[in-house]
C-alpha positions as CSV (number, residue, x, y, z in Angstrom):
1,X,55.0,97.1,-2.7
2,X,54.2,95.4,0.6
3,X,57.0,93.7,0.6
4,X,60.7,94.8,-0.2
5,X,62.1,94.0,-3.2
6,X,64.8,94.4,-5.8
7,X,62.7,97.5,-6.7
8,X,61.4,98.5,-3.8
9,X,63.7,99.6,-0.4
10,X,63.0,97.9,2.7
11,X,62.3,101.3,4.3
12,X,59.7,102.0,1.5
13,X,57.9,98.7,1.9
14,X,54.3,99.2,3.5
15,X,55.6,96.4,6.2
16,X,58.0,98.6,7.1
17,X,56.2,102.2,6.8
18,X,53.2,99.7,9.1
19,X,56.2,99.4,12.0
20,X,56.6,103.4,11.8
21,X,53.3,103.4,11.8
22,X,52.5,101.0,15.1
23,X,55.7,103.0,16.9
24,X,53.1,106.1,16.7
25,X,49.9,104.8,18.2
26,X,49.8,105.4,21.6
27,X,48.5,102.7,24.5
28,X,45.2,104.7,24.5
29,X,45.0,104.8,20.8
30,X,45.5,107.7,18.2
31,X,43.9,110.0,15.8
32,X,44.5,109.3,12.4
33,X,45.6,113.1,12.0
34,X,48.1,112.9,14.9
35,X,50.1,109.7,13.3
36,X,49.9,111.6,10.2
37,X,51.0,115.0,11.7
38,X,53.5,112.9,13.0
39,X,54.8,111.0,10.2
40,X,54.0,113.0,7.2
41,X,58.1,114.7,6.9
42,X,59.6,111.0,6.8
43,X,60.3,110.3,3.3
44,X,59.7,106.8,2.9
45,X,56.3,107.6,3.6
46,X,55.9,110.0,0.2
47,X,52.4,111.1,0.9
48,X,48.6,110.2,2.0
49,X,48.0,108.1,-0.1
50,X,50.8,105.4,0.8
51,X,49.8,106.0,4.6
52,X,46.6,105.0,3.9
53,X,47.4,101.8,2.1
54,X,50.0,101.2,4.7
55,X,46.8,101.6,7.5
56,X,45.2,98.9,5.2
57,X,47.2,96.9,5.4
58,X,47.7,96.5,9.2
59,X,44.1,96.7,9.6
60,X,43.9,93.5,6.7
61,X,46.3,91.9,9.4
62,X,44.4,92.2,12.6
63,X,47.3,95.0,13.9
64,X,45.1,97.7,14.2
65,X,41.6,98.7,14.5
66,X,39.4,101.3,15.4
67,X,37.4,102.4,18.4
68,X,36.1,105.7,19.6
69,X,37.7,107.1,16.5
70,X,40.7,106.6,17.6
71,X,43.3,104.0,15.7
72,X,44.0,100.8,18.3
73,X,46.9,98.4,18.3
74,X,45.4,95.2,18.4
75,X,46.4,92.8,21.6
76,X,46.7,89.4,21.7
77,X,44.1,89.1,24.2
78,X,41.9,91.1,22.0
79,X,42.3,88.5,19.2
């Protein structure tokens, strides 16, 4: 599921639905309703749920965080 494989497309695996994810956070940061307003009609994404996992997953990874309420990419100076 994170990955792609045999079963799962490459579009559908939460590595890639994390890069559709990063393209939507602005430099300031986003809402998490805004990347989902944004993203929800792309159907790789499927629903909530899977953009959830996919947000845990790039948090589990150090590519995100949050601050202000707002969801941050994560630098490497920040690191």
């Amino acid at each position: 599921m994170i990955m792609p494989t045999k079963y799962i497309k490459e579009n559908e695996s939460l590595l890639a639905l994390g890069a559709l994810i990063l393209e939507e956070i602005t430099d300031e940061g986003s809402t998490l309703s805004v990347i989902w307003d944004n993203l929800k009609d792309d159907e790789a994404l499927f629903n909530y749920k899977r953009f959830i996992l996919t947000l845990d997953v790039l948090f589990l990874l150090g590519l995100v965080n949050i601050k202000n309420n707002k969801i941050i990419k994560v630098s490497q100076d920040d690191s």
